[in-house]
C-alpha positions as CSV (number, residue, x, y, z in Angstrom):
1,X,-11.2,2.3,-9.4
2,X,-11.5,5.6,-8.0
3,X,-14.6,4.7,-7.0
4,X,-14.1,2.0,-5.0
5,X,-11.7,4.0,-3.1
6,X,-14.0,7.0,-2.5
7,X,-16.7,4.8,-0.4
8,X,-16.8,4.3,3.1
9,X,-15.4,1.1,5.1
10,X,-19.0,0.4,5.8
11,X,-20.1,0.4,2.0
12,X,-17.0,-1.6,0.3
13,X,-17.6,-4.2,3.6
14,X,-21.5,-4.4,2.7
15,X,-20.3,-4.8,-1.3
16,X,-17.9,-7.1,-0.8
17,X,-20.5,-9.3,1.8
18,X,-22.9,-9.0,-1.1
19,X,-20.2,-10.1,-3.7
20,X,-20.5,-7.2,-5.7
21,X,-16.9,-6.9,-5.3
22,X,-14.6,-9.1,-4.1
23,X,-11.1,-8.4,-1.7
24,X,-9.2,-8.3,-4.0
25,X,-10.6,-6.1,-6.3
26,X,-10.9,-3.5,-3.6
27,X,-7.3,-4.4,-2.5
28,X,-5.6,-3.4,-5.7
29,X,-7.6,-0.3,-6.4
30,X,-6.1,1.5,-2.8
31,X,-2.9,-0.3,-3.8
32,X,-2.9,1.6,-7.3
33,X,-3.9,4.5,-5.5
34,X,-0.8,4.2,-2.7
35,X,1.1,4.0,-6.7
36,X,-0.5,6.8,-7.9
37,X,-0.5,9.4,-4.7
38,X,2.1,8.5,-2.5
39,X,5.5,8.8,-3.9
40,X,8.2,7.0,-2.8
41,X,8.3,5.7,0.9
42,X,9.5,7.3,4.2
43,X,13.5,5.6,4.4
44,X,16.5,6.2,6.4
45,X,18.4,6.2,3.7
46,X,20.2,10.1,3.4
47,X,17.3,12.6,2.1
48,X,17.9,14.6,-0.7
49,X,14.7,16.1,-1.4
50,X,13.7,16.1,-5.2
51,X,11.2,18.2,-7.1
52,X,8.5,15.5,-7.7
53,X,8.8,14.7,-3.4
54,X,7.0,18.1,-3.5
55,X,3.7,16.8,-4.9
56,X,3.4,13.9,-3.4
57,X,1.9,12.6,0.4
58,X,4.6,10.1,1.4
59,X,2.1,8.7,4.3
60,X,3.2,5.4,4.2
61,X,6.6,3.7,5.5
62,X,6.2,0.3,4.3
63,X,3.6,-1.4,1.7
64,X,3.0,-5.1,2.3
65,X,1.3,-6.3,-0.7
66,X,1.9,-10.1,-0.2
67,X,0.6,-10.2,2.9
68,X,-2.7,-8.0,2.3
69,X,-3.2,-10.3,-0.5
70,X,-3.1,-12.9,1.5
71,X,-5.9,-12.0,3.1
72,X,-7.7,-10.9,1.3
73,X,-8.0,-13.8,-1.3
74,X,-8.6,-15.9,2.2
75,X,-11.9,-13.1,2.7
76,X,-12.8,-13.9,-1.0
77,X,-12.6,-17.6,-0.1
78,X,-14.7,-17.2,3.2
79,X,-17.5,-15.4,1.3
80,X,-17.8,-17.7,-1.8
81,X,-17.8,-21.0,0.6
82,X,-20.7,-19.3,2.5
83,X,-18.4,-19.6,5.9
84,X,-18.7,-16.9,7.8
85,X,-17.1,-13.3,7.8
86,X,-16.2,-10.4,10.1
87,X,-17.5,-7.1,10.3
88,X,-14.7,-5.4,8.5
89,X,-14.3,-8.2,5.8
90,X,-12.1,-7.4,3.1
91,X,-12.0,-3.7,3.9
92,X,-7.8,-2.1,3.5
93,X,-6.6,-0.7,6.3
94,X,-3.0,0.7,7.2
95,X,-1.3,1.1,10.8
96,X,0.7,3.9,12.7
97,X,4.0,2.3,12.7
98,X,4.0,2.1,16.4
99,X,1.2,-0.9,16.6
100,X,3.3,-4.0,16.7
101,X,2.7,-6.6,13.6
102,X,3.9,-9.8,13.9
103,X,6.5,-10.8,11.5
104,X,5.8,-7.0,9.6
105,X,8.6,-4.4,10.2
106,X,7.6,-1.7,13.4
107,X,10.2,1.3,13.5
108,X,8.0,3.8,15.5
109,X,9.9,6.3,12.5
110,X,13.4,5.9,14.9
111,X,16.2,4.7,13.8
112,X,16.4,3.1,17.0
113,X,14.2,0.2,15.9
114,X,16.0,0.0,12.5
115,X,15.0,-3.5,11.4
116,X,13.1,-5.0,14.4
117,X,9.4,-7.1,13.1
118,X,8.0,-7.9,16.3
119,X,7.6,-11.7,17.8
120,X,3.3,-10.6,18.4
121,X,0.9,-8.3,17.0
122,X,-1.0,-5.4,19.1
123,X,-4.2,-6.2,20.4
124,X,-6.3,-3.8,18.2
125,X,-4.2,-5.5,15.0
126,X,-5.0,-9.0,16.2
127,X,-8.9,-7.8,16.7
128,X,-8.7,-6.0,13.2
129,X,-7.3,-9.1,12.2
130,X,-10.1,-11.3,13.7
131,X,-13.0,-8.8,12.0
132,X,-11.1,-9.9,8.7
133,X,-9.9,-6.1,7.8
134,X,-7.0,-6.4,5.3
135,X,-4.1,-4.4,6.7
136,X,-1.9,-3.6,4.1
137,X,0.7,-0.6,5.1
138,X,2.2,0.7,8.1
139,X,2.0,4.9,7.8
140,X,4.7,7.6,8.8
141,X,4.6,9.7,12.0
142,X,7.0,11.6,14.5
143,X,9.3,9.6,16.2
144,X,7.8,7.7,18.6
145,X,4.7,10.4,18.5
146,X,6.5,12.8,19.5
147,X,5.5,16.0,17.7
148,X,2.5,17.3,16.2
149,X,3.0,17.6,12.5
150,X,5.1,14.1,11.4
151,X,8.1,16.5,10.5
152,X,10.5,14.7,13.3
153,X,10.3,11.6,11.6
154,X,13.4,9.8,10.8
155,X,12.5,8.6,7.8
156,X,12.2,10.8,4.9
157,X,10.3,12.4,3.1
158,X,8.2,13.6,5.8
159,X,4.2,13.3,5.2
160,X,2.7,16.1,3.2
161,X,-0.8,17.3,3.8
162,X,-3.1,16.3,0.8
163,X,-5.2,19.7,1.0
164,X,-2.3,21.8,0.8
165,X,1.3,20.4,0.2
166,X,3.5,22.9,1.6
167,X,1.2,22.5,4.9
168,X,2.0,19.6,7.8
169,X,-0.6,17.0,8.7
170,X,-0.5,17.2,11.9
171,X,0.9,15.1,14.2
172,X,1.7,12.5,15.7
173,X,-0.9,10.1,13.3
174,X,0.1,12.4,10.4
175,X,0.8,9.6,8.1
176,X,-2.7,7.5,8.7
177,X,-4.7,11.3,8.6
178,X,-3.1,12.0,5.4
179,X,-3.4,8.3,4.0
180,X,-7.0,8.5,4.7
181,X,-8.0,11.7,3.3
182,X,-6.1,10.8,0.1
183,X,-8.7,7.9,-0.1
184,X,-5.5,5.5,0.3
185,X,-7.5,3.4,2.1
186,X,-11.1,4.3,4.1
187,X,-9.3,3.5,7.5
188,X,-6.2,4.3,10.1
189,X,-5.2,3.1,12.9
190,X,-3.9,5.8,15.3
191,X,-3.0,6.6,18.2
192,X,-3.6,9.8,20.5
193,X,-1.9,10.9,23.8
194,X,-2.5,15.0,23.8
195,X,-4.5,15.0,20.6
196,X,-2.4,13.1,18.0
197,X,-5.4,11.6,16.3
198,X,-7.8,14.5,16.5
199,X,-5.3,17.3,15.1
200,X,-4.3,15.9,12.2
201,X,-8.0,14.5,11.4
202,X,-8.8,18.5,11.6
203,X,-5.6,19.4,9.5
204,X,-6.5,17.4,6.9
205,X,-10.6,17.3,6.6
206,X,-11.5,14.0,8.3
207,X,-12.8,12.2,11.3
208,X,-10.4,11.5,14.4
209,X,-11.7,9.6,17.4
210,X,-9.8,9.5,20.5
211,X,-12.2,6.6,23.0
212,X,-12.4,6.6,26.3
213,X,-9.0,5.6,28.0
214,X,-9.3,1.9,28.7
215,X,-11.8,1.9,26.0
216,X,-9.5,0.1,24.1
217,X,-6.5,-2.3,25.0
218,X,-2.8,-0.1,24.3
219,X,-0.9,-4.1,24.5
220,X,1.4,-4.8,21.7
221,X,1.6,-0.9,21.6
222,X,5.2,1.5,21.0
223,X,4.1,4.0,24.4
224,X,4.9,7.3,24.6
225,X,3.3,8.0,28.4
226,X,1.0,5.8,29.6
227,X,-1.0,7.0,31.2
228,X,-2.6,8.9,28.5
229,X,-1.6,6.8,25.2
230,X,-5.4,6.1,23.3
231,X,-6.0,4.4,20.2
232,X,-8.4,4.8,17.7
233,X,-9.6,5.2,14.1
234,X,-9.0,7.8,11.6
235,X,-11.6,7.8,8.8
236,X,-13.9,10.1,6.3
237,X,-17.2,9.3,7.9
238,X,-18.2,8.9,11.1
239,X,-20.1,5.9,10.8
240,X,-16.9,4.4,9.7
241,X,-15.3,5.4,13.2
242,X,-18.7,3.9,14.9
243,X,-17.8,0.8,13.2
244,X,-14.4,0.6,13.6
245,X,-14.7,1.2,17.4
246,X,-17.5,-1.5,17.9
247,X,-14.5,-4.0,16.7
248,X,-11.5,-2.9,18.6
249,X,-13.5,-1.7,22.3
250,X,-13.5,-4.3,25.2
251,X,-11.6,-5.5,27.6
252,X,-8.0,-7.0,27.3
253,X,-6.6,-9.3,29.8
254,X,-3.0,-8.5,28.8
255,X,-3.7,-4.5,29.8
256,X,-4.9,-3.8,32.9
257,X,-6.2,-0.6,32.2
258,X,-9.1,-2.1,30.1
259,X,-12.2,-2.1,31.8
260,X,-15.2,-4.6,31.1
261,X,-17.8,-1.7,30.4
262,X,-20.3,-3.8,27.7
263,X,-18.9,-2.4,23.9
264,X,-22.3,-0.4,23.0
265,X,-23.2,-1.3,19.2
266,X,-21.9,2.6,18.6
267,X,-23.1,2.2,14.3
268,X,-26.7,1.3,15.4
269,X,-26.4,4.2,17.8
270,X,-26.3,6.7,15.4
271,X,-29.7,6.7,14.8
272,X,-30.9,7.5,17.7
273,X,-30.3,11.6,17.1
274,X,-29.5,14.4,19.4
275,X,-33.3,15.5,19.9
276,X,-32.8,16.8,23.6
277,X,-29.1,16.5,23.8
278,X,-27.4,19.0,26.2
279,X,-24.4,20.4,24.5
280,X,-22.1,22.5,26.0
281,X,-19.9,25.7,25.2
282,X,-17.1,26.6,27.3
283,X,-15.7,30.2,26.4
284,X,-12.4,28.6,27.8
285,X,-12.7,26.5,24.5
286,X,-12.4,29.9,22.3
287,X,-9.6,31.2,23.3
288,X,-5.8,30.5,24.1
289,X,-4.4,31.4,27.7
290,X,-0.6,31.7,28.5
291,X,1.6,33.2,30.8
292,X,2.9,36.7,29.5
293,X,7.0,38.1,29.6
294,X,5.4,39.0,33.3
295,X,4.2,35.5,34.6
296,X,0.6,36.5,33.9
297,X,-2.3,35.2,32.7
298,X,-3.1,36.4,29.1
299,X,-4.9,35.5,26.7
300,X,-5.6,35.3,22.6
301,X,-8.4,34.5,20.6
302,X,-8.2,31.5,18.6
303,X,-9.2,32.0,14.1
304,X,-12.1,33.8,13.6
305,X,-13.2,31.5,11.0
306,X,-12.8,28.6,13.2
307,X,-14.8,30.3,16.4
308,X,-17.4,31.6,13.5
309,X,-17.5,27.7,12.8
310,X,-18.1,26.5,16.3
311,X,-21.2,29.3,16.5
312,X,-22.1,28.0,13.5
313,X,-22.6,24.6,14.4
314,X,-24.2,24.9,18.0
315,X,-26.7,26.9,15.9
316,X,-27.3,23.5,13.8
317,X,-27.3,21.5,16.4
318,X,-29.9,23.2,18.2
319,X,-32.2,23.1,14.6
320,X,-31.7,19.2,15.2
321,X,-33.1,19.6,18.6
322,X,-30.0,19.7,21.0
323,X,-30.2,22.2,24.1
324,X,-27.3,25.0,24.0
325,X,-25.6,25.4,27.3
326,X,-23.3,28.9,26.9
327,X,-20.6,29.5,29.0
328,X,-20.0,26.6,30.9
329,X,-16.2,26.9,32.7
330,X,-13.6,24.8,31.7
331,X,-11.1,27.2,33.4
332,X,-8.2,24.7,34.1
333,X,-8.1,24.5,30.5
334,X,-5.1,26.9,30.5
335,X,-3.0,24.1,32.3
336,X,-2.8,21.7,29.7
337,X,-0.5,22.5,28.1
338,X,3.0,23.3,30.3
339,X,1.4,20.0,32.8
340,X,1.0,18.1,29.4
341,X,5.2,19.4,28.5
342,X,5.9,17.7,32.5
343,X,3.9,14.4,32.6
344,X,4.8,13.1,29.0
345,X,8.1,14.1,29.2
346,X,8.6,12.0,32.4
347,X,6.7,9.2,31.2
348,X,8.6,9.3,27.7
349,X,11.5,8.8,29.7
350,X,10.6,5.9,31.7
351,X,9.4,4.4,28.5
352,X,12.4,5.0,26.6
353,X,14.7,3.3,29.0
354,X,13.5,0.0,27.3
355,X,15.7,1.2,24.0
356,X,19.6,0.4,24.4
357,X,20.2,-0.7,21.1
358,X,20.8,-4.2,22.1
359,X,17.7,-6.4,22.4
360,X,16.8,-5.4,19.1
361,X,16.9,-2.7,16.8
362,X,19.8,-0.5,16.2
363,X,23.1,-1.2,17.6
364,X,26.8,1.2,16.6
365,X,29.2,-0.1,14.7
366,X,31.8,1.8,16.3
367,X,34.6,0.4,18.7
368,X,33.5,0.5,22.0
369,X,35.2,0.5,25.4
370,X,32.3,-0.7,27.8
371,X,28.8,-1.1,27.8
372,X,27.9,2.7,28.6
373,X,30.2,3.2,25.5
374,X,27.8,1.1,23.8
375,X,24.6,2.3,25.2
376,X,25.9,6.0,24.5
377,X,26.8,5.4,21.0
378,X,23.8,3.2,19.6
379,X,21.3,5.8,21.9
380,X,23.0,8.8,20.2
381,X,22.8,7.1,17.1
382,X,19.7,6.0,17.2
383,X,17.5,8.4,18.7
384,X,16.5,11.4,17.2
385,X,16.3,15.3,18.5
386,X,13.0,14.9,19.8
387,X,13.3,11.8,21.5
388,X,16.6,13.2,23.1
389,X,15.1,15.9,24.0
390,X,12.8,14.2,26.3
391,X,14.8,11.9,27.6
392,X,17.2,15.1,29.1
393,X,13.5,17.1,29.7
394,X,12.2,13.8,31.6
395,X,15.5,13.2,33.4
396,X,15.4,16.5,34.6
397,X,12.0,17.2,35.7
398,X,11.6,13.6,37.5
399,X,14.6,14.0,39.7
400,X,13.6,13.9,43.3
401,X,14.6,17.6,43.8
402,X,12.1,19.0,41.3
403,X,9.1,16.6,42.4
404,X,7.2,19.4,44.0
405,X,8.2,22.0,41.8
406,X,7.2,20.0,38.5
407,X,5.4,17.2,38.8
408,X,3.7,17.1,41.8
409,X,2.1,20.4,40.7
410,X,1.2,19.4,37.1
411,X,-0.6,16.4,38.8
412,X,-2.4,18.8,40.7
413,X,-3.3,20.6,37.5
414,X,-4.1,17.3,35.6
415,X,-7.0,16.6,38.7
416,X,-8.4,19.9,38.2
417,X,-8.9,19.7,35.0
418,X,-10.6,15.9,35.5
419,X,-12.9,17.9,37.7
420,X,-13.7,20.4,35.4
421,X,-15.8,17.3,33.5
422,X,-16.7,16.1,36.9
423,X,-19.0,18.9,37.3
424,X,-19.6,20.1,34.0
425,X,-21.4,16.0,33.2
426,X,-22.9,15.9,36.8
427,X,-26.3,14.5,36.3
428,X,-27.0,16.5,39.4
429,X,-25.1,19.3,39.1
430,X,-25.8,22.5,37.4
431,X,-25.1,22.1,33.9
432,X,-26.0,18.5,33.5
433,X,-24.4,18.8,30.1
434,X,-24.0,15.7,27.5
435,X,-21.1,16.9,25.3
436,X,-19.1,19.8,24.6
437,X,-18.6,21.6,21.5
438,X,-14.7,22.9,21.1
439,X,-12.7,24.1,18.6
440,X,-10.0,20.5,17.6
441,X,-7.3,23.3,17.1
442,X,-7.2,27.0,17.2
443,X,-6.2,27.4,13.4
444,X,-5.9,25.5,10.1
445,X,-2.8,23.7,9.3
446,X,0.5,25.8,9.6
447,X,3.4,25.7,6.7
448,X,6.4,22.9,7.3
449,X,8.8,24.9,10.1
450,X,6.6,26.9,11.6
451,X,6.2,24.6,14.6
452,X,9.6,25.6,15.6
453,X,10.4,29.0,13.6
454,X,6.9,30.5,14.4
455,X,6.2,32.4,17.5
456,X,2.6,32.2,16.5
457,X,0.7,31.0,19.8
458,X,-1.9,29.5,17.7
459,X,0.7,27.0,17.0
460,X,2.5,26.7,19.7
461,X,-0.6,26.0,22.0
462,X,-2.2,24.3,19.0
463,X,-3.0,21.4,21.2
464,X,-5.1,23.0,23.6
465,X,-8.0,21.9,23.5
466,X,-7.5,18.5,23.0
467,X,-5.0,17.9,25.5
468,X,-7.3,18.1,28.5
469,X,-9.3,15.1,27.4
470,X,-6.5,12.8,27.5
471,X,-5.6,14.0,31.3
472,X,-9.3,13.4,31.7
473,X,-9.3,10.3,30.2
474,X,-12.7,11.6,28.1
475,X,-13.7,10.4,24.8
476,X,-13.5,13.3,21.6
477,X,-14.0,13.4,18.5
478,X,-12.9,16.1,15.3
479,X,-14.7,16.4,12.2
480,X,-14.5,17.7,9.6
481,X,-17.5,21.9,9.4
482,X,-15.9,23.2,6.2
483,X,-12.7,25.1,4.7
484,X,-11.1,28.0,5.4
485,X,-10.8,31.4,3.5
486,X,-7.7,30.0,2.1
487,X,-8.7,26.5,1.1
488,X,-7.7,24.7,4.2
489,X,-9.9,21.8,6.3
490,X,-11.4,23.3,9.5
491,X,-12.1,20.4,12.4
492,X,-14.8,20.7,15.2
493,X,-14.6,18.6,18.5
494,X,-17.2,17.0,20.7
495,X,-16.2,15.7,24.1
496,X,-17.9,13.8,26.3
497,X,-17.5,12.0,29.7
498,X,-16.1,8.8,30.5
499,X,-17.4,6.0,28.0
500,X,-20.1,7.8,25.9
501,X,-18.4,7.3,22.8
502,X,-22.1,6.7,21.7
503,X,-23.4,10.2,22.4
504,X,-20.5,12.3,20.9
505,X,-20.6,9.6,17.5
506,X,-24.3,10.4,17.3
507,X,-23.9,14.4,17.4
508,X,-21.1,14.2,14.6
509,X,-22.9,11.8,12.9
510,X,-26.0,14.6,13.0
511,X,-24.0,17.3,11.7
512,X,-22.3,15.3,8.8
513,X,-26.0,14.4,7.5
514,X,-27.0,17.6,8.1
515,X,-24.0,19.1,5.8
516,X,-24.2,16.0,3.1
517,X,-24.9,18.8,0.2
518,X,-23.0,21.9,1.7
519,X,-21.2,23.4,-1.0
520,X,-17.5,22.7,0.9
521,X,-18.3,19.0,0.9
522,X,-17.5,18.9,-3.1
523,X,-14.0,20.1,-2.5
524,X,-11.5,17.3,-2.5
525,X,-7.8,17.4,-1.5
526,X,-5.6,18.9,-4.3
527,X,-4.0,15.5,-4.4
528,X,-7.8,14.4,-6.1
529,X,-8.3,16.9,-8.1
């Protein structure tokens, strides 16, 4: 069993294609490792946390055995009457409870959508669906993705970090990271708007790829802002991302933010190497700027261990054949995060509108006197403090008054800092770089509270570095360089420019193969051991 659930999604889909296994088989051996890892499920029911909560993951919301059984039998039927099979054939998956599943429970972890199972699936779970992946669990996050380490959930327990359990797993696609690095399942679907999918991955030792925005269709989708929501895999390898990707890219009638750029065949890809590669290395990348007590620039250095790592690595990569490029600037780098605090928060609260606690989900049970009674008291009900919070922070900032002051200006940021790819990727310009080596955060995974009790600026400007890339709308992706000092996952990032998935897949692909046998690889999450 644990076996089975240790391969990759491209090995148990070439076994089960070979009928060395079957569906099924594979199915119940993540199922009985949900059983055996998980604990009881994320519930809105009143928390009172017990001892055994405290060694457990809790990544997953709701398990739908029936229905992944289903399936899969109808994979194991396809296969032994020769008809053919997708890609992902018989291979588990589970689903950020913010992709809509037909017929299957979608909360986005608010109370607000207490009970609602959509009338249509998302896009990427219809195309998951059509590749004959087995989707067998919706996972825990923050309320509708908003947070960075799954603690403002609504439904507890919140999701524990499977390296470390008194440490968060990042946020918002805590629940999938954590699911997949427990080997409860080789695949997550998640989604990323200022780094959602690539912090956790680094939190908790695995691969995180944010495409390309319009890469990949957001329809059928709970947004948060729009105009940087990305989804994409979470996985161990980064072949399995490749191959996940090649499934889910194209264009999507229904979004029309989807381009119809050709899907590159991104597993083949990976073969190709880096031999000539230009990698970049911004110094912008190693460090975290802020404005001081005096409104001034200042600055701190992000872990040693993890800038030692990025050294480290370009050091690899150029053994393998890539071209270093020091000190390229990425200087507007030190706007992402307040403009990233102004454009969600306005687009959260557009979005949020849609939620009145009428059409569906939760509604009060109080009297009421009127329809604003109603909307007030199923709203305030409903929603929890972070989603409030942006709805009063979006309200605010989008008011007519403040357009300059606010948004305007974090627009403004949000263009330089497309243009600081613009000219770093020029062909013709004067770095004529092909990727960019970063940091995915600036430290390890914190302890549960320290988000909000720490003044530590490594967490409180732990997203960064990923940030820019959905302003850009550039492709990244985290993996996994090694642990820390302490025992803790450290995650790399390579960007690229605007659909080159392909390039930044091949250079993590050439520095997992080139660290198969490190020593650090043999560690595995406490929750394995």
């Amino acid at each position: 069993m644990t076996e089975l659930i240790e391969l990759s999604a491209v090995e148990q889909a070439a076994l089960i294609r070979e009928k060395k296994i079957s569906s099924v088989e594979l199915l119940e051996a993540t199922l009985a490792q949900v059983e055996k890892v998980d604990g009881r499920s994320g519930s809105l029911e009143p928390y009172v946390e017990q001892p055994e909560d405290l060694e457990k993951v809790h990544a997953f919301l709701l398990i739908v055995r029936d229905h992944a059984m289903a399936k899969a039998k109808e994979v194991d039927r396809k296969i032994a009457a020769g008809e053919p099979v997708g890609a992902l054939a018989g291979v588990p998956y589970s689903a950020k409870d913010v992709y809509c599943t037909k017929g299957i429970r979608t909360t986005a972890a608010s109370r607000i959508l207490e009970g609602w199972k959509p009338p249509y699936s998302s896009t990427v779970i219809e195309k998951m669906d059509q590749a004959d992946a087995v989707l067998f669990g919706k996972v825990n996050l923050d309320e509708f993705t908003f947070g960075g380490t799954t603690e403002t959930t609504a439904f507890k327990p919140t999701v524990r970090n499977p390296w470390a359990l008194d440490r968060v797993p990042g946020g918002s696609s805590g629940g999938s990271a954590a699911a997949v690095s427990a080997c409860e399942g080789a695949i997550s679907l998640g989604t990323d708007t200022g780094g959602s999918i690539r912090e956790p991955a680094a939190f908790t030792g695995i691969v995180g790829l944010k495409p390309t925005y319009g890469r990949v269709s957001r329809y059928g989708v709970i947004p948060f802002a729009s105009s940087m929501d990305t989804m994409g895999p979470l996985t161990r390898t980064v072949s399995d991302s490749a191959f996940v990707l090649k499934e889910i890219a194209g264009f999507d009638p229904r979004d029309n933010t989807t381009v119809r750029v050709p899907v590159d065949d991104y597993l083949a890809d990976l073969q190709k190497g880096i031999k000539g590669l230009r990698i970049g290395i911004s110094p912008d990348y190693l460090k975290i700027t802020y404005l001081d007590d005096q409104g001034n620039y200042a600055s701190a250095p992000v872990d040693p261990e993890i800038e030692a790592s990025v050294w480290k690595a370009a050091d690899l990569f150029r053994d393998l054949g890539a071209e270093i490029i020091e000190d390229v600037p990425m200087s507007n780098t030190k706007y992402s995060v307040p403009a990233y605090f102004v454009i969600s928060r306005i687009e959260a609260y557009s979005n949020l509108q849609r939620f009145d606690g009428l059409k569906y989900g939760h509604t009060t049970q109080q009297s009421v006197k009127d329809m604003y009674d109603l909307y007030y008291k199923s709203r305030g009900e409903g929603f929890g403090y972070q989603a409030k919070l942006r709805l009063l922070t979006g309200m605010f900032a989008s008011q007519e008054k403040f357009y300059e002051k606010y948004y305007r200006r974090a627009q403004r940021a949000r263009a330089l800092m497309r243009r600081d790819f613009d000219e770093a990727f020029n062909p013709q310009g004067k770095y004529r770089i092909d990727a960019i080596l970063t940091p995915s955060t600036p430290s390890p995974a914190f302890r549960f509270g320290d988000a909000v009790a720490s003044d530590s600026l490594l967490i409180q400007f732990a997203d960064q570095f990923t940030t820019p890339m959905n302003f850009a709308g550039t492709p990244g992706i985290s993996f996994p360089c090694g642990l820390s000092s302490s025992g803790l996952p450290i995650g790399l990032q390579i960007t690229g420019y605007d659909y080159c998935e392909s390039k930044i897949l091949r250079a993590a692909f050439a520095y997992e193969q080139a660290t198969l046998d490190a020593d650090w690889r043999k560690i595995k999450p406490v929750v394995l051991r």
